[in-house]
C-alpha positions in Angstrom: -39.0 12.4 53.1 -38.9 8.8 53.4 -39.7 5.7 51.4 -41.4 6.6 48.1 -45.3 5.5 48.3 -46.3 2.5 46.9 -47.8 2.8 43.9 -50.5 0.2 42.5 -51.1 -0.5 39.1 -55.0 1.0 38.2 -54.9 1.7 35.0 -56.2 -1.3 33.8 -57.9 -2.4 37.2 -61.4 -3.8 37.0 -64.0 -0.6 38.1 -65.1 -2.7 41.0 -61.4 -2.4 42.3 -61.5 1.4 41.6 -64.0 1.6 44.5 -66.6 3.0 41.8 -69.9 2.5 41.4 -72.0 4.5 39.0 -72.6 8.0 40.1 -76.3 8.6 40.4 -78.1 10.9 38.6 -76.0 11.5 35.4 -78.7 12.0 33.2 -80.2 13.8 35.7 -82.9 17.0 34.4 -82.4 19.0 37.4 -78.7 20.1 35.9 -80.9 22.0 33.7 -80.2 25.4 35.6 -84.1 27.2 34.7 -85.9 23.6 35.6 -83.2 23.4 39.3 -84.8 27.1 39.6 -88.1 26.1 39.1 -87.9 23.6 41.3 -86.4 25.7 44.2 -89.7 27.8 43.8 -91.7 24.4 44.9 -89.3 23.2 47.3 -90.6 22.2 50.9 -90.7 25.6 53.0 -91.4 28.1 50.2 -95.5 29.0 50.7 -95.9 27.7 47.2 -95.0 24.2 47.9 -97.2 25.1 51.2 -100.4 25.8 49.0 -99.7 23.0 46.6 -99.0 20.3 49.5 -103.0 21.1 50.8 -104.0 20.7 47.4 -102.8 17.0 47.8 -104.3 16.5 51.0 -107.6 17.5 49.7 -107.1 15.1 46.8 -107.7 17.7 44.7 -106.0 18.8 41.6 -104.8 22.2 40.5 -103.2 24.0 37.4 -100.6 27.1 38.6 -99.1 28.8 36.4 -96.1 31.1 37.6 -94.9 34.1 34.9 -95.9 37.8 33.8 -99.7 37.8 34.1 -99.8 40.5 31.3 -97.4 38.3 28.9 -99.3 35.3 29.3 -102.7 37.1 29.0 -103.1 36.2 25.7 -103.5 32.3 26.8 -106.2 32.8 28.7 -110.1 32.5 28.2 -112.7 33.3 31.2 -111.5 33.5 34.4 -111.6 35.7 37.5 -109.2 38.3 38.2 -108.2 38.6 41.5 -104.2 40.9 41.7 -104.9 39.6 45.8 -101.6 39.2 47.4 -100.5 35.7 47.6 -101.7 33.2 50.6 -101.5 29.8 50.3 -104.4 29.0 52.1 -106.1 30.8 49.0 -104.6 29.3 46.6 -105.8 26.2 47.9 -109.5 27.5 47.8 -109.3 28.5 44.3 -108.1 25.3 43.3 -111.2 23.9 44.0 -112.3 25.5 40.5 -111.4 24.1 37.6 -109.7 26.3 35.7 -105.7 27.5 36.1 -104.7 29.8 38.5 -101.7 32.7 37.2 -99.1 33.4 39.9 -96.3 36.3 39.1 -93.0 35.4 39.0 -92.6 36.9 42.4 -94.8 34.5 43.8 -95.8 37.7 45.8 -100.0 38.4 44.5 -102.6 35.8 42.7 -103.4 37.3 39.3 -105.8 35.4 38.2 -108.1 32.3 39.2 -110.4 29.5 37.2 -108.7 30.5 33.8 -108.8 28.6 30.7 -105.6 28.3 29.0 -105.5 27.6 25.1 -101.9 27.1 24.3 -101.3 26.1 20.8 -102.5 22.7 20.0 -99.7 22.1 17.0 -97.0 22.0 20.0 -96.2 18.3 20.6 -96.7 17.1 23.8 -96.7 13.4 25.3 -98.5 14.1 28.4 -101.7 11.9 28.5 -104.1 13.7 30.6 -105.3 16.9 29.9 -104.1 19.1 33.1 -100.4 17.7 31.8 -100.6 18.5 28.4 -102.1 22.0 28.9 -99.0 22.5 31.5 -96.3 21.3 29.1 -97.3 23.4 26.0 -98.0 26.6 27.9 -94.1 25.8 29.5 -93.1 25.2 25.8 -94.8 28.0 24.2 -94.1 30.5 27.4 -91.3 29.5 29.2 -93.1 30.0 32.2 -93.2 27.9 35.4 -95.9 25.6 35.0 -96.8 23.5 38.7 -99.1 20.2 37.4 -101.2 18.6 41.0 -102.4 15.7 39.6 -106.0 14.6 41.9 -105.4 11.1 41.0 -102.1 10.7 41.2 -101.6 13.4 44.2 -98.1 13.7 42.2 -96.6 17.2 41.5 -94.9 18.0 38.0 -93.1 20.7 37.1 -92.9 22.2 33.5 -90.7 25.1 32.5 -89.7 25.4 28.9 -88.9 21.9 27.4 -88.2 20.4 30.6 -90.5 18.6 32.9 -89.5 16.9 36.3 -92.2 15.1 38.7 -90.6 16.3 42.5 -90.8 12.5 44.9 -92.2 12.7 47.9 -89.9 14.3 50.6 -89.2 11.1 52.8 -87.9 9.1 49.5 -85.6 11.8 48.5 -84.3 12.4 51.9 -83.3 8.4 52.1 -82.1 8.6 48.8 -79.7 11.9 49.2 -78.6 10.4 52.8 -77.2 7.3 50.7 -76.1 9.2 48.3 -74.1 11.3 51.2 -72.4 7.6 52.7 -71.4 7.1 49.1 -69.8 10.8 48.7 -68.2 9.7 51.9 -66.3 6.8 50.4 -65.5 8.7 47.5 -64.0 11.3 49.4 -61.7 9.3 52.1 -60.8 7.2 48.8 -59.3 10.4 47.2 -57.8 11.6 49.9 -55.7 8.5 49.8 -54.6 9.9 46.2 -53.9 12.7 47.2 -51.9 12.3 49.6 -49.8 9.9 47.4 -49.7 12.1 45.2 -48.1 14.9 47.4 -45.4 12.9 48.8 -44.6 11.9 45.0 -44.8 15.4 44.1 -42.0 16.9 46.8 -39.9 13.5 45.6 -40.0 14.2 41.8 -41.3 10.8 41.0 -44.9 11.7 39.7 -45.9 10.1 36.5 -49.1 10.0 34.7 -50.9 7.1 36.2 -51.5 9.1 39.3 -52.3 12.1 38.2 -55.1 10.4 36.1 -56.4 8.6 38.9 -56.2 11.8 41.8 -58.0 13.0 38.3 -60.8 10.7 38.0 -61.5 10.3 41.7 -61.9 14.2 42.0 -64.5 14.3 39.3 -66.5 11.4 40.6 -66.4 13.3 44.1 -67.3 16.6 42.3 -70.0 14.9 40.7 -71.6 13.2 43.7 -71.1 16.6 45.3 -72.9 18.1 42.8 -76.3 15.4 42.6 -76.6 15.8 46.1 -76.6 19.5 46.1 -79.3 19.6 43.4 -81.1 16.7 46.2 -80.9 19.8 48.5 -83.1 22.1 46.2 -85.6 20.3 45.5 -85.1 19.5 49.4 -86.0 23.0 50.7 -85.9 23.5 54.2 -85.6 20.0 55.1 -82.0 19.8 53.8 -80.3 22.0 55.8 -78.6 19.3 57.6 -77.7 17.8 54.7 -76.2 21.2 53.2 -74.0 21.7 56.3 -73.0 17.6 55.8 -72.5 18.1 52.2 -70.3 21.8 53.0 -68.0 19.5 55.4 -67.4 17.0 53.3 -66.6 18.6 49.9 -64.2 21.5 51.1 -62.2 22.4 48.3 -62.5 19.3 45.8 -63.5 21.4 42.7 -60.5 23.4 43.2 -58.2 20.6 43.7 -59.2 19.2 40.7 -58.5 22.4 38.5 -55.3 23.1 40.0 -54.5 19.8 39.3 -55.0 20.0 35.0 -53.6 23.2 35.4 -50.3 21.5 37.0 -49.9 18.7 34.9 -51.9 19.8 31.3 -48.7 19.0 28.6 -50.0 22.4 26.6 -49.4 24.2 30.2 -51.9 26.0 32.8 -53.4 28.4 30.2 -56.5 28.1 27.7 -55.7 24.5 27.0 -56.2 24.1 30.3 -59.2 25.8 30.9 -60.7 24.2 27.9 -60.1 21.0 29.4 -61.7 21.7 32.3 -64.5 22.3 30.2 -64.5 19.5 28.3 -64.1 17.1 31.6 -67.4 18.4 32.9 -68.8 16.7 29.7 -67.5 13.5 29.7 -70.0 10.5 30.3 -69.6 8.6 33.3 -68.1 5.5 30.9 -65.4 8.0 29.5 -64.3 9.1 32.9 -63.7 5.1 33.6 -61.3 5.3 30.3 -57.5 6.6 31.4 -56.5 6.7 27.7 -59.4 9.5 27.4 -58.0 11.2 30.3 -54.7 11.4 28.9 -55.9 12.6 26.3 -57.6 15.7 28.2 -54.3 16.7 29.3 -53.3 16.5 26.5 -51.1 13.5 25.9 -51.3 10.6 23.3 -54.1 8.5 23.9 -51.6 5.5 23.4 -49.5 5.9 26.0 -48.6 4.4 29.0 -49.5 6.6 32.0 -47.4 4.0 34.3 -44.4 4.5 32.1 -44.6 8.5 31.9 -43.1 10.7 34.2 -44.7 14.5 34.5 -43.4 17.2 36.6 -46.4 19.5 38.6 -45.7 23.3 38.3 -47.2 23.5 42.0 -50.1 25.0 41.8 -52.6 23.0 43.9 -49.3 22.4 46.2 -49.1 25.9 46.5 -52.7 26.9 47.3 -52.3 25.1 50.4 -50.2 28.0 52.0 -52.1 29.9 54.2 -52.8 33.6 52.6 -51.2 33.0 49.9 -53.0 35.2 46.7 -53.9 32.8 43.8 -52.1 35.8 41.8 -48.9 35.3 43.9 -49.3 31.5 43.1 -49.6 32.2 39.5 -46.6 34.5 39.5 -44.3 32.2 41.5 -44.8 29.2 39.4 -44.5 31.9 36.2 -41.0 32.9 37.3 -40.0 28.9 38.7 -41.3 26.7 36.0 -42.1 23.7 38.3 -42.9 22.7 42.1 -39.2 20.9 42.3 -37.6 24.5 42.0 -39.9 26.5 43.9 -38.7 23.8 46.6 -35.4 24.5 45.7 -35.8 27.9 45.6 -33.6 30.1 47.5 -35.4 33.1 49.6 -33.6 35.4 47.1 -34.9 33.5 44.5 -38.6 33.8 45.7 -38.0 37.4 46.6 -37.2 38.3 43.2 -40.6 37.5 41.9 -43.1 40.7 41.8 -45.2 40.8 44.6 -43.3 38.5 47.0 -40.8 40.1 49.2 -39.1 39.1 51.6 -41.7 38.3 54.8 -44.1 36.4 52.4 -40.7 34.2 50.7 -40.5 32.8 53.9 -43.7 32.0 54.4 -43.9 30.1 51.2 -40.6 28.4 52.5 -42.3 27.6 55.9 -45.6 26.8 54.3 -43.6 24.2 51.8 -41.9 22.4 54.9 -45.2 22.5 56.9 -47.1 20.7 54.4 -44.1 17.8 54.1 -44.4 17.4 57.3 -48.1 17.1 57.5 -47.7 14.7 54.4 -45.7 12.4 56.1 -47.9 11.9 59.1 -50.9 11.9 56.8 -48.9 8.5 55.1 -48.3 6.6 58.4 -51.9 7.5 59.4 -53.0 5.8 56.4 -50.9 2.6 56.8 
């Protein structure tokens, strides 16, 4: 299959040479699952985010609280009850009082307008004014979704649990998610170059460590990226469906590269070794996923080593989830039977046929699928040159 690829020595390469930069948003409170939620529940579109975005234009303030009416009925003092169905232009009106307004978690019928909550005042809060600290210890003491308008401020801040985020105005995190989307772009064309490298060293048998760890490293940073922006998208709403269908394009299957990947070349093999590293990857702060000797150690080698220096064999099965219709059981059971990627090349048809589940018509399409995606490797290469 030609020349071998040229291979350049990373491992120790400065990050500016990795094409890195640092991925925004890694302490980011929106990976909080309840708070993204919450947030999608206030998200341009939805007619809560319609009610609330009047209340700003009327420099007004407002207090909504959005849970059970009857389990939070113990906060409240006063009030008017109301069990109307929900329309933001009256939740607008009956902001103009002073008190909270209750919301069911349905979003579907006002409960309640002009309440006073009493939360309990031993919960700590650091909120300053008293609409915020009223919202964060009823989140805190509920877990209800607590929306904060602030008349001064005409900021929105959203409380659920022990998690608070302040949403941005729309136009600043559309510019920030569309650069975010031109970096996702570089970090995607950059590990495609990997990959393909990594391919055409995989059908040679002439892989070693270093670039597994950096088709590895590149995946999570895409993944990553991926990720922040899609959590851009919720708090988005409707205005990021064009980003959505930019952000679908350009990920495709990089998630699942990446697991097939630790699952090819983990030294404990593709089991719960395997899947625990996964795990533990998800975690690791963006300076450890800079660190190769960490990496090696995810997959299980000695931290010490020298990834240029160590040659690993895949078992093939990101190479193999490339076929066309191929099951991810078939996959499994193929590489089960062959050991490695090298002799499911090698493979004879009777050889492929005689693991469960194969037969004969989809051997050869494993055998065709194999040469296909040599051949599309190759031209890949020159393109790249």
């Amino acid at each position: 299959m030609g020349t071998e690829p040229t291979r350049d020595h990373r491992a120790e390469r400065p990050l500016g040479d990795l094409g890195f930069t640092r991925t925004p948003g890694e302490e980011d409170p929106r990976r909080d699952p309840a708070l993204l939620d919450a947030i999608a529940k206030v998200a341009p579109g939805t007619e809560l985010r319609q009610a609330v975005d009047d209340v700003i234009r009327s420099h007004e303030g407002a207090l909504i609280v959005v849970g059970d009416p009857h389990e939070l009925s113990f906060l409240y003092s006063g009030g008017i009850r109301l069990d109307a169905p929900f329309r933001p232009q009256l939740l607008y009106e009956l902001a103009k009082m002073d008190g909270a307004i209750i919301v069911d978690s349905a979003i579907k019928r006002l409960a309640w307008a002009n309440v006073q909550l009493m939360p309990d005042p031993t919960i700590p809060s650091d909120e300053t004014g008293t609409r915020h600290r009223t919202a964060e210890r009823v989140a805190k003491q509920t877990g209800a979704l607590v929306v904060s308008v602030s008349q001064q401020r005409e900021t929105v801040t959203v409380f659920v649990g022990h998690a608070r985020y302040q949403l941005d105005p729309v136009a600043d995190v559309l510019a920030k998610t569309n650069q975010a989307l031109g970096t996702l772009e570089t970090y995607r064309q950059r590990l495609e170059q990997v990959l393909t490298r990594l391919t055409a060293l995989e059908f040679q048998n002439a892989v070693v460590l270093d670039d597994v760890l950096v088709v590895l490293q590149r995946a999570e940073a895409t993944a990553r990226m991926a990720e922040r922006i899609t959590r851009d998208t919720v708090e988005l709403g409707s205005e990021g469906r064009l980003i959505r269908l930019q952000l679908e394009e350009l990920v495709g299957d990089v998630p699942g590269e990446r697991d097939a990947l630790v699952r090819d070349y983990h030294h404990a093999g593709p089991g719960d070794e395997a899947t625990r590293a996964l795990a533990r990857l998800s975690e690791f702060t963006y300076s450890e996923l800079l660190e190769f000797a960490r990496l090696a150690e995810l997959l299980g080698y000695d931290r010490t080593v020298n990834p240029l220096d160590t040659s690993v064999a895949p078992r093939g099965y990101r190479i193999l989830s490339h076929i066309p219709r191929l099951p991810e059981g078939v996959v499994r059971r193929v590489v089960e039977n062959l050991g490695t990627l090298d002799a499911v090349v090698r493979a004879s048809l009777r050889d492929l046929e005689a693991v469960e589940g194969v037969g004969g018509v989809r051997a050869r399409e494993i055998r065709d699928g194999l040469r296909r995606l040599q051949e599309h490797n190759l031209v890949d290469r020159y393109l790249q040159l």
